[in-house]
MDTraj code that builds the backbone (N, CA, C; nanometers):
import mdtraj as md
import numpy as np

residues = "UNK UNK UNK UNK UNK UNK UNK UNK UNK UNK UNK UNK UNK UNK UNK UNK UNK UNK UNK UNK UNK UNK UNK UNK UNK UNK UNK UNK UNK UNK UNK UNK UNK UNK UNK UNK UNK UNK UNK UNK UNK UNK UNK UNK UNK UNK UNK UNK UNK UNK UNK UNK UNK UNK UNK UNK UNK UNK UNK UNK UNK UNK UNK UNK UNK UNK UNK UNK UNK UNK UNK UNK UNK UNK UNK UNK UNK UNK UNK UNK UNK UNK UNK UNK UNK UNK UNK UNK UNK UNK UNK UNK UNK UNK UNK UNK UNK UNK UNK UNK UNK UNK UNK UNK UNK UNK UNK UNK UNK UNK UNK UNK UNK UNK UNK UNK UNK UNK UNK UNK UNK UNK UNK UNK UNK UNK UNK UNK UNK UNK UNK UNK UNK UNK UNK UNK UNK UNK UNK UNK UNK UNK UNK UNK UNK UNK UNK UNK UNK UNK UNK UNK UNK UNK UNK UNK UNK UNK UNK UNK UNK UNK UNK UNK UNK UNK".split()
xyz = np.array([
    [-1.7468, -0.0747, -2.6123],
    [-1.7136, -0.1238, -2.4797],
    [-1.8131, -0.0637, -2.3803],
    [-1.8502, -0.1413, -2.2697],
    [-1.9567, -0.0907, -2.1861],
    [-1.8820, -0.0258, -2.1132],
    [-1.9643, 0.0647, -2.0394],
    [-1.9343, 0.1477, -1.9191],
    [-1.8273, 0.0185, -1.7969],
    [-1.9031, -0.0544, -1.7540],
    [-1.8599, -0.1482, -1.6777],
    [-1.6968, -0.2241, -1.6905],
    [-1.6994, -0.2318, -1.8384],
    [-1.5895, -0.2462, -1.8991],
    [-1.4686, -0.1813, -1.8637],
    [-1.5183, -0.0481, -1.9108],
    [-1.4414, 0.0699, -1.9476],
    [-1.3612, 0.0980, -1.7845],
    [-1.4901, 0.0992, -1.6947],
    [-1.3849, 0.0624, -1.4889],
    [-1.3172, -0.0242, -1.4881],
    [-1.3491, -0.1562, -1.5260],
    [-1.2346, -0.2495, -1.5295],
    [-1.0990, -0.1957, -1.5665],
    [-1.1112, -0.1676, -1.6483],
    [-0.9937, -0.1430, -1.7362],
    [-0.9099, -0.0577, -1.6365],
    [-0.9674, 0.0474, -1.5823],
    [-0.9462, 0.1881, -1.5305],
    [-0.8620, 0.0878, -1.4109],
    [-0.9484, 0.0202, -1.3360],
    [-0.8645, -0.0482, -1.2376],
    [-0.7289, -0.1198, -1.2551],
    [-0.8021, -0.1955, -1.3738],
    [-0.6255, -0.2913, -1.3976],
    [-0.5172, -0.1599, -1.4362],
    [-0.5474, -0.0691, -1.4721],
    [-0.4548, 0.0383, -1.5268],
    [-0.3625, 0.1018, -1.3355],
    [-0.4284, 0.0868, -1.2783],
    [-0.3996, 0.1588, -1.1707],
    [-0.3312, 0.0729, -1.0839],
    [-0.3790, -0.0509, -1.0765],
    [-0.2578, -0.1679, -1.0856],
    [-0.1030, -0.2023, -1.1105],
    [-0.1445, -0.1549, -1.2476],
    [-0.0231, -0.1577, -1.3083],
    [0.0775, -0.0709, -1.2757],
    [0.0311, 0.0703, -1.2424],
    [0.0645, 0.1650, -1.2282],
    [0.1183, 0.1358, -1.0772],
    [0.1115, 0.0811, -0.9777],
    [0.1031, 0.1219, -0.8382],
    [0.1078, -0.0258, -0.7995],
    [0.2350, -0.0783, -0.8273],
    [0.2688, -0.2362, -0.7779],
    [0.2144, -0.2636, -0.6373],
    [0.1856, -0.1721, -0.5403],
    [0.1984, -0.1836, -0.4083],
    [0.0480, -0.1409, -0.3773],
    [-0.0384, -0.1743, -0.5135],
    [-0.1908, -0.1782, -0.4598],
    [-0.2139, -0.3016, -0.5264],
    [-0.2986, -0.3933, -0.4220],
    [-0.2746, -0.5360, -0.4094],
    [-0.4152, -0.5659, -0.4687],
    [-0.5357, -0.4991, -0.4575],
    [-0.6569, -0.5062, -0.4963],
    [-0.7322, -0.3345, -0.5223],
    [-0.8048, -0.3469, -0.6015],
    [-0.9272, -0.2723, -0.6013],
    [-1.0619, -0.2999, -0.6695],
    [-1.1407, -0.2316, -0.5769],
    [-1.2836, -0.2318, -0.6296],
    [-1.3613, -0.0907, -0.6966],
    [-1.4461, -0.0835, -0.7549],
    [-1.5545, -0.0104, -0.8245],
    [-1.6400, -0.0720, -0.7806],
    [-1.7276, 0.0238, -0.7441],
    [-1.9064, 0.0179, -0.6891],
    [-1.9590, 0.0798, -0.6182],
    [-2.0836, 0.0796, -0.5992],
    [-2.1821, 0.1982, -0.6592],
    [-2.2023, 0.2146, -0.5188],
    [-2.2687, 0.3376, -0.4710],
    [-2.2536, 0.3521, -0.3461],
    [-2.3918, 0.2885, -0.2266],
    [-2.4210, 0.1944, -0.3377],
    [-2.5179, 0.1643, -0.1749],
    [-2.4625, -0.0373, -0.1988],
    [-2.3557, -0.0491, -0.2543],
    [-2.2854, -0.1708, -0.2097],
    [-2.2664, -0.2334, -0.2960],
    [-2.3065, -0.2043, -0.4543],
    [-2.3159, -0.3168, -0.5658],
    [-2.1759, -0.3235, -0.6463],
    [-2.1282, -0.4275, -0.6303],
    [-1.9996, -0.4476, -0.7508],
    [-2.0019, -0.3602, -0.8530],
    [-1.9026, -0.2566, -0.9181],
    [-1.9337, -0.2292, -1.0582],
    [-1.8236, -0.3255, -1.1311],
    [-1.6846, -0.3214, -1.0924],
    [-1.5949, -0.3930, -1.1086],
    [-1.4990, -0.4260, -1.0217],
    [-1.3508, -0.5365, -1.0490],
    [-1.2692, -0.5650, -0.9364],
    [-1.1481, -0.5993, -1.0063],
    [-1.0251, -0.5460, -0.9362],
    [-0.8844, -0.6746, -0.9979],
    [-0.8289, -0.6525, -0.8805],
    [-0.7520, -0.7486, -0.8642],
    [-0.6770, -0.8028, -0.7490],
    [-0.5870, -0.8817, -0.8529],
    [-0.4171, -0.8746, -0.7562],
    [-0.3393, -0.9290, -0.7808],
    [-0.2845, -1.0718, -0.6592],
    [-0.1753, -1.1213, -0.6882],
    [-0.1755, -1.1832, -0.5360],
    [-0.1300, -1.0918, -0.4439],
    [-0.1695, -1.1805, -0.3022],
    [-0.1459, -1.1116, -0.1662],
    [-0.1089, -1.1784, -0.0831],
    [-0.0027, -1.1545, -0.0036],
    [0.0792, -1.1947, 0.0268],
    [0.0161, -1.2781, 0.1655],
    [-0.1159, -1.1836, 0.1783],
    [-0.2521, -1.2580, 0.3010],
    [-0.2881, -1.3420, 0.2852],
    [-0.2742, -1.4401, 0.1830],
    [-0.3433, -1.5517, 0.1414],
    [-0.4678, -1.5444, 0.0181],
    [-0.4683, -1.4374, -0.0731],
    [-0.5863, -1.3836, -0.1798],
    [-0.6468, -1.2893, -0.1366],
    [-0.6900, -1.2426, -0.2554],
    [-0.7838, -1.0855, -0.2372],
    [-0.9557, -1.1108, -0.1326],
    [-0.9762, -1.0248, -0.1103],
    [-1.1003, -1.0377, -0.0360],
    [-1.2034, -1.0609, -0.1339],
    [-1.2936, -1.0950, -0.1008],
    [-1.4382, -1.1405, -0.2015],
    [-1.4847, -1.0139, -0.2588],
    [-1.5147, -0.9654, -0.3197],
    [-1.5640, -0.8563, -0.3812],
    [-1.6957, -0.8153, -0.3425],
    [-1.7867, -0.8332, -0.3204],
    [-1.9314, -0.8478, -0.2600],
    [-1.9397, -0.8333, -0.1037],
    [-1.8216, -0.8994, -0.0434],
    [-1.8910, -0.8541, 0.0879],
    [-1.7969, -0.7179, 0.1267],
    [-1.6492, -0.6883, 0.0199],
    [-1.6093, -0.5325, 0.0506],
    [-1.6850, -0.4540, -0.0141],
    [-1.7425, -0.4622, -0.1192],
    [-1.8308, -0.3765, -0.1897],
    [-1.9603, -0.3261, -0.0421],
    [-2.0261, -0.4290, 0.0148],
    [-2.1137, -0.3866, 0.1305],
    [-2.0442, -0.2954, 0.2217],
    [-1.9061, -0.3554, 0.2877],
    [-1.8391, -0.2824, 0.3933],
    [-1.7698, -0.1713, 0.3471],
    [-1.7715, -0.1161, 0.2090],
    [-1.7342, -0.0164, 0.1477],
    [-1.8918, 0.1290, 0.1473],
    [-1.9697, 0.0492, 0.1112],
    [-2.0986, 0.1162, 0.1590],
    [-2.1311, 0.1410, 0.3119],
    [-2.0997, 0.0777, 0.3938],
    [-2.1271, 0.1143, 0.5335],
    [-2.0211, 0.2233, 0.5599],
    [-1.9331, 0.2038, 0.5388],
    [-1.8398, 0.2803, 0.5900],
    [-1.8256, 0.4270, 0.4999],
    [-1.8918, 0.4007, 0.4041],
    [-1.9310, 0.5535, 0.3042],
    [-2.0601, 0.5851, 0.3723],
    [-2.1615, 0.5562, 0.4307],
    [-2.2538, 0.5428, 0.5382],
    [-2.1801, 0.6261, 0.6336],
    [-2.0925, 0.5874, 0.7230],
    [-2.0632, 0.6385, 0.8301],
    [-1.9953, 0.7730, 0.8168],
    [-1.8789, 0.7760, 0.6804],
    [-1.7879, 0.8725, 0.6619],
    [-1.9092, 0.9970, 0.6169],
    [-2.0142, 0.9615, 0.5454],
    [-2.1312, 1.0646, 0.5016],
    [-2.1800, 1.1151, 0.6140],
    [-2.2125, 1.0691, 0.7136],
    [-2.2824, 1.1187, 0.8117],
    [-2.1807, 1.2314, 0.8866],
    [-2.0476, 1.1461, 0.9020],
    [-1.9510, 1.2474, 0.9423],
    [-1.9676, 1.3807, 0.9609],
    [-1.9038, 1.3730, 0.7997],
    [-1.9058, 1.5074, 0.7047],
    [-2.0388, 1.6220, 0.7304],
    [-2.1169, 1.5363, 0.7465],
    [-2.2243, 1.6282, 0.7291],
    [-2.2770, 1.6744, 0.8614],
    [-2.2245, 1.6037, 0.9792],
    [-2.2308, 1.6200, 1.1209],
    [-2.1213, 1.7230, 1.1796],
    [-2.0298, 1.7593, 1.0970],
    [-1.9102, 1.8444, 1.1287],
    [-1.8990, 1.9272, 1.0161],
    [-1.9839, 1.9715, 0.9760],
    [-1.9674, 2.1100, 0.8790],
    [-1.8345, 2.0880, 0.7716],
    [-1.8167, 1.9517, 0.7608],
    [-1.6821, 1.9188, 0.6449],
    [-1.7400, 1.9251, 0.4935],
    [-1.8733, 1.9435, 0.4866],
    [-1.8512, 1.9257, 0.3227],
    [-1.9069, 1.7887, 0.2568],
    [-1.9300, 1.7791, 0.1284],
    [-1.9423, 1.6901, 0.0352],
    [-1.8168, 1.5442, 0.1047],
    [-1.8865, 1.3889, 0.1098],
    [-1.7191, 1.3097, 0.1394],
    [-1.6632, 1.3256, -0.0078],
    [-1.5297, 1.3177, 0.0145],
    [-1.4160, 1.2933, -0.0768],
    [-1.3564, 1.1812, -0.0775],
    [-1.2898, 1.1315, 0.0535],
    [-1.2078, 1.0119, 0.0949],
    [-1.2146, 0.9593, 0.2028],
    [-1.1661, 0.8315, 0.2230],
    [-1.1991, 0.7855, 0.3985],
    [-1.0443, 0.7139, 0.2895],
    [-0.9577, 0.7076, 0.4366],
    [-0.8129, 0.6174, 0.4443],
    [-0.8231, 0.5429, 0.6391],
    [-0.8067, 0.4316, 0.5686],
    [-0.8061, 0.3732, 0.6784],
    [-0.6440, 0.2609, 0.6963],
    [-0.5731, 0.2838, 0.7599],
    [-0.4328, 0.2983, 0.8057],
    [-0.4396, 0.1526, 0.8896],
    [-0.3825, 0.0406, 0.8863],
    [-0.4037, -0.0756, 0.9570],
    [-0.2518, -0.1304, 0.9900],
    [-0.2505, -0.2391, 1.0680],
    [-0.0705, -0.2594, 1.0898],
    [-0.0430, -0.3518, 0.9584],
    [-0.1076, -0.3906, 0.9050],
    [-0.0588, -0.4420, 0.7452],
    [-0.0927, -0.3821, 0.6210],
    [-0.1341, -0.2555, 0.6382],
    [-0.1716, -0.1603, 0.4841],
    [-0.2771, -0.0663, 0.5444],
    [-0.3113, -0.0395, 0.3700],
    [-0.4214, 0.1199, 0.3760],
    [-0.5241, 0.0250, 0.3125],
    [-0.6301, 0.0623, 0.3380],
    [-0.7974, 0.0998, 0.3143],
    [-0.7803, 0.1995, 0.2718],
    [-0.8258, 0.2503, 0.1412],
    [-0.8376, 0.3895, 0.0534],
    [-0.9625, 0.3929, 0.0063],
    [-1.0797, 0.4504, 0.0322],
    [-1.2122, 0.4739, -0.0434],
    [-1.2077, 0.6488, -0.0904],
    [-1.2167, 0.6115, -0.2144],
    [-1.2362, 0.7735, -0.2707],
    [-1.4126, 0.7716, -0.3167],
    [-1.4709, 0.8749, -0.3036],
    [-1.5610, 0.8851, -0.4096],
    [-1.5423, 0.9096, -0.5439],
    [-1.6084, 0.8469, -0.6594],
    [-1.6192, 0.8387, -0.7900],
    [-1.7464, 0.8830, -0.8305],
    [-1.7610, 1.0126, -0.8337],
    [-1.8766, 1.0879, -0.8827],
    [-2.0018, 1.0639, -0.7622],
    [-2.1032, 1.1145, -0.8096],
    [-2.2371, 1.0952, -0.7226],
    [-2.2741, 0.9376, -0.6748],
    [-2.2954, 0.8442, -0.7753],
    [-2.2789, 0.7339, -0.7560],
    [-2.2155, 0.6238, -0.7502],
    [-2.0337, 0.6334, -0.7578],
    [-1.9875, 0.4988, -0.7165],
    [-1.9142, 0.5395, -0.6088],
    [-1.7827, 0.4029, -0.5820],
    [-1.6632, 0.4959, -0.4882],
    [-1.6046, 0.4003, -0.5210],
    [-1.4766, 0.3837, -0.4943],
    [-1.3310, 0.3576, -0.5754],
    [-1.3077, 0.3130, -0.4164],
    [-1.2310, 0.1607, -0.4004],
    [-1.1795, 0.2059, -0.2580],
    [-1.0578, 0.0613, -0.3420],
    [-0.9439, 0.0820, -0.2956],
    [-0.8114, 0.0257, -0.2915],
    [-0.7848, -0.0149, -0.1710],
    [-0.6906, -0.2016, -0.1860],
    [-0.6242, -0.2230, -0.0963],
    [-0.4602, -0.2169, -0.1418],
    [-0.3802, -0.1494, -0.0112],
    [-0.2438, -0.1464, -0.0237],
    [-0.1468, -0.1842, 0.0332],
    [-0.0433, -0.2270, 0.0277],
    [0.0274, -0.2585, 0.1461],
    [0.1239, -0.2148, 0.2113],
    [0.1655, -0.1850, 0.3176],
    [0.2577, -0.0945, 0.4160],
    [0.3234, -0.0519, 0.3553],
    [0.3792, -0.0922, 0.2260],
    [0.4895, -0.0051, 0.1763],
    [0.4699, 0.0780, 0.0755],
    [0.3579, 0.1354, 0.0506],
    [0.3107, 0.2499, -0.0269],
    [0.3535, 0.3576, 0.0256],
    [0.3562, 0.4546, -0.0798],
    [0.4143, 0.6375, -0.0230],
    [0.2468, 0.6773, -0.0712],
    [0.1761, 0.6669, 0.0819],
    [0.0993, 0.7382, 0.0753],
    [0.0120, 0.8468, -0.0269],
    [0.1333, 0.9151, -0.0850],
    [0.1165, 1.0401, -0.1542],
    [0.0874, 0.9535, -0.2720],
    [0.1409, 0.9148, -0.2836],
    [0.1110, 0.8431, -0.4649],
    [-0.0431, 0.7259, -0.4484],
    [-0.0851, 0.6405, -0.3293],
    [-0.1963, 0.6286, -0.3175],
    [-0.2822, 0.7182, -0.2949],
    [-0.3014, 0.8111, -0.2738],
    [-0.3835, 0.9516, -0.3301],
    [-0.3769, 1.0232, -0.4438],
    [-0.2709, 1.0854, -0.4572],
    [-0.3011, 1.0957, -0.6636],
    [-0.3272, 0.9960, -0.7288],
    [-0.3405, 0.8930, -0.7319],
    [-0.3490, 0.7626, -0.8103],
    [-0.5166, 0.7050, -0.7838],
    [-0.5133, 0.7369, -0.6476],
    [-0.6827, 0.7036, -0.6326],
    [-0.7724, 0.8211, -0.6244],
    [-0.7466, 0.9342, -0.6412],
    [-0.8143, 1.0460, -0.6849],
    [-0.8290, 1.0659, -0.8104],
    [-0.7375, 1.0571, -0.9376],
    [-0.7583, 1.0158, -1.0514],
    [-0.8396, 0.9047, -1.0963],
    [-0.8171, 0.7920, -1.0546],
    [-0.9210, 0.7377, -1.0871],
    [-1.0363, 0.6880, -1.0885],
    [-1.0371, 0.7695, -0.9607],
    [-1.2070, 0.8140, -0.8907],
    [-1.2792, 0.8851, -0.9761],
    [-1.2430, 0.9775, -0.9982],
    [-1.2260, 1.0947, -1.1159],
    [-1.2991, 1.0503, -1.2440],
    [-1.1952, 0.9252, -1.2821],
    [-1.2131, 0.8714, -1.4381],
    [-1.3411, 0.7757, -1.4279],
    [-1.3528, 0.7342, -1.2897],
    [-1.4734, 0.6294, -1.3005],
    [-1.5757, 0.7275, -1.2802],
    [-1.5831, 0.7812, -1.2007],
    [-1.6815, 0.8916, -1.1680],
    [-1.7395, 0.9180, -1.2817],
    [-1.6638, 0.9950, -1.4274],
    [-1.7391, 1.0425, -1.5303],
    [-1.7840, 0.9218, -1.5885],
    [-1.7136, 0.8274, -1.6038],
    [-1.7712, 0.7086, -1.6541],
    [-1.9124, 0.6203, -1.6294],
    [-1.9361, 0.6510, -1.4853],
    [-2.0468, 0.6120, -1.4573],
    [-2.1774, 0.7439, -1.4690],
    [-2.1312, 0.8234, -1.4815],
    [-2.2062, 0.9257, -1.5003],
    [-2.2410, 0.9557, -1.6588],
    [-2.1778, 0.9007, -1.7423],
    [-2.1839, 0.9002, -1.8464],
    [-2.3028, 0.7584, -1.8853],
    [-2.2730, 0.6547, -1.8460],
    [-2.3525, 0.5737, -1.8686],
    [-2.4812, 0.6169, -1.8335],
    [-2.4983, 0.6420, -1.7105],
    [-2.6483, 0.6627, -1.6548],
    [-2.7217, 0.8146, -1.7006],
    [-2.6855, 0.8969, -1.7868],
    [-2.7211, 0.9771, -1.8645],
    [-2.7820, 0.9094, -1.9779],
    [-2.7106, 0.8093, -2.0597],
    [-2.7406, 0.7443, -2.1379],
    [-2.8986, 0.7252, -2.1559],
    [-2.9766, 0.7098, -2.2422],
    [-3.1421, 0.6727, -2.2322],
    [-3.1180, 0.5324, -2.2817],
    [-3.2417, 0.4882, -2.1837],
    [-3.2282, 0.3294, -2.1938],
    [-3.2887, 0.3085, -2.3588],
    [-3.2806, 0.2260, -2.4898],
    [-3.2903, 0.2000, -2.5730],
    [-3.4503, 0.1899, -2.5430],
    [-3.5104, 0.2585, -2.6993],
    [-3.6441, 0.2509, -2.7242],
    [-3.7198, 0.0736, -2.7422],
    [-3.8160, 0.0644, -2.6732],
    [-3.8908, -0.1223, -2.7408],
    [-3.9161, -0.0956, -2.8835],
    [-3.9480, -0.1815, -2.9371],
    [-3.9913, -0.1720, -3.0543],
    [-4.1494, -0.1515, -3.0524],
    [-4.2415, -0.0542, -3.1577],
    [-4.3548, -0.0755, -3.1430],
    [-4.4418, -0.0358, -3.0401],
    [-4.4325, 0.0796, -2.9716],
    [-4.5293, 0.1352, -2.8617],
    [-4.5460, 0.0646, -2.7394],
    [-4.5881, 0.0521, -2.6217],
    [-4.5953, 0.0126, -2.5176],
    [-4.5312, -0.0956, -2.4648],
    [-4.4563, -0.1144, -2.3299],
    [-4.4166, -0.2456, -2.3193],
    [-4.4907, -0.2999, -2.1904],
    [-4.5248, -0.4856, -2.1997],
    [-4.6250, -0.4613, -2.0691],
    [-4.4607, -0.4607, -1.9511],
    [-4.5213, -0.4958, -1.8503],
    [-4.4573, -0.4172, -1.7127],
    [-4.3645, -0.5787, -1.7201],
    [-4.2267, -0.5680, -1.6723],
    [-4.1240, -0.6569, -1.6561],
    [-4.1040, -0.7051, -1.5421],
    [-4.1044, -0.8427, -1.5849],
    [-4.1234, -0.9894, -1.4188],
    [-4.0092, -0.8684, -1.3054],
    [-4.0664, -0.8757, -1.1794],
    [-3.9251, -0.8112, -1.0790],
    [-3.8309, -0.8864, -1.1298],
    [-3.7104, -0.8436, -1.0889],
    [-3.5770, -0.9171, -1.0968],
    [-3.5152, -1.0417, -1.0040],
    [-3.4673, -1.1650, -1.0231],
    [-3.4584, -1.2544, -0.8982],
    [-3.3652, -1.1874, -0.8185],
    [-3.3658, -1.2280, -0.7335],
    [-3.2913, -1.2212, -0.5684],
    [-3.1356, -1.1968, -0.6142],
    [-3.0876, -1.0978, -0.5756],
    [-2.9500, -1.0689, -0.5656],
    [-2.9274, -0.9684, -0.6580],
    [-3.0379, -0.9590, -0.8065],
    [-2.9914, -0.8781, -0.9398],
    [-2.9501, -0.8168, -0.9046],
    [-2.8111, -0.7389, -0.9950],
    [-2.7936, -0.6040, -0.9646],
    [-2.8804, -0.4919, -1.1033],
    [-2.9101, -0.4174, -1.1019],
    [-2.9896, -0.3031, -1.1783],
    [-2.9122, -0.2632, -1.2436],
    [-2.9185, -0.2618, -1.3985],
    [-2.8096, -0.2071, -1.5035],
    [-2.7887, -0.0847, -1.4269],
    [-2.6443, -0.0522, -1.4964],
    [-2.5622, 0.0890, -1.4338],
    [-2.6394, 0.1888, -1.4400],
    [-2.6916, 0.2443, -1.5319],
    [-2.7758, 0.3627, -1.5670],
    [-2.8804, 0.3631, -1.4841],
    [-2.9420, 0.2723, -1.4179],
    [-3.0679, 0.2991, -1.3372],
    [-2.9892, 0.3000, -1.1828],
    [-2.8671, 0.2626, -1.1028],
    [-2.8305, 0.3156, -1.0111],
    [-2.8373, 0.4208, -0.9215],
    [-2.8613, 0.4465, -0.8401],
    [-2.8078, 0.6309, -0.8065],
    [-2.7833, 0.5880, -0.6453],
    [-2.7171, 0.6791, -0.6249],
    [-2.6628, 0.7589, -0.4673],
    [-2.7266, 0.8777, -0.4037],
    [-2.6759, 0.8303, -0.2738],
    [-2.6883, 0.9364, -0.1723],
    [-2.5812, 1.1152, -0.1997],
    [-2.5305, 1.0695, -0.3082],
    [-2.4683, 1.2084, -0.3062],
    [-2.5289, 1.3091, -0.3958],
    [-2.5088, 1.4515, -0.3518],
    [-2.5989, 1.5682, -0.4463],
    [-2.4882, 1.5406, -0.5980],
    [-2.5809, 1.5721, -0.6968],
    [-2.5394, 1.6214, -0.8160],
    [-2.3854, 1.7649, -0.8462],
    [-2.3244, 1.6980, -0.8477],
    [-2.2461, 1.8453, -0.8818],
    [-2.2596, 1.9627, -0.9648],
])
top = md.Topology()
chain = top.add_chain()
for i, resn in enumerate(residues, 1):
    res = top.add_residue(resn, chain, resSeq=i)
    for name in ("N", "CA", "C"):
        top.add_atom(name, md.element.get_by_symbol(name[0]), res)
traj = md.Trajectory(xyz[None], top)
């Protein structure tokens, strides 16, 4: 099972776990999908995955600068509190972040152990992949590979973030 996989999974698990989280995403911290599940919502469907994955990066953008503008430290979490639910972005290791949608009737407390764990679990997961060495060519040299078209995203392992190494 791929790395990519293996978040999926992590998400639908947390789902399951936490009836009263309506969506979540995985991805990497400068905006790229890693994965998504969404259930229904009572808003009319889950948000597009691609353009929260961006506004999940800006706003890990802003919460970084924060932190580092107020002597707080490494980010951990941004919760954002609305009159119809929570915005939950955790970080997931150096390079992704985990952010959940929930709805008003969550106990707080359990959307934080629940999305700190599996920040946690994706975190090593993606860190595990991108350790990984990309597979040898066959036969000595390879010539240089067409750029990628417009939109690619860059296998997991070649990713990285704005955050230090732990």
């Amino acid at each position: 099972m791929t790395a990519e996989a293996r978040v999926a999974a992590e998400l639908r698990r947390v789902r399951v776990r936490v009836p009263q989280v309506e969506a979540v995403l995985a991805a990497t911290v400068d905006g790229f999908v890693l994965a998504q599940d969404s259930g229904p919502s009572p808003r009319g469907g889950p948000p597009e995955a691609e353009p929260l994955a961006a506004l999940t990066a800006a706003a890990l953008g802003l919460a970084f600068r924060m932190n580092e503008a107020t002597g707080r430290g490494a980010f951990r979490e941004l919760l954002v509190h609305g009159e119809l639910g929570y915005v939950a972005t955790y970080a997931a290791g150096p390079a992704a972040v985990l952010t959940l949608l929930a709805d008003e009737r969550i106990n707080v407390g359990r959307l934080h152990l629940e999305g700190r764990r599996t920040a946690a679990r994706i975190g090593e997961l993606v860190a595990g992949a991108q350790r990984q060495p990309a597979p040898p060519g066959p036969g000595g040299p390879q010539p240089a590979a067409p750029p990628p078209p417009e939109g690619h995203r860059p296998p997991l392992e070649r990713r990285r973030g704005p955050f230090p190494a732990p």
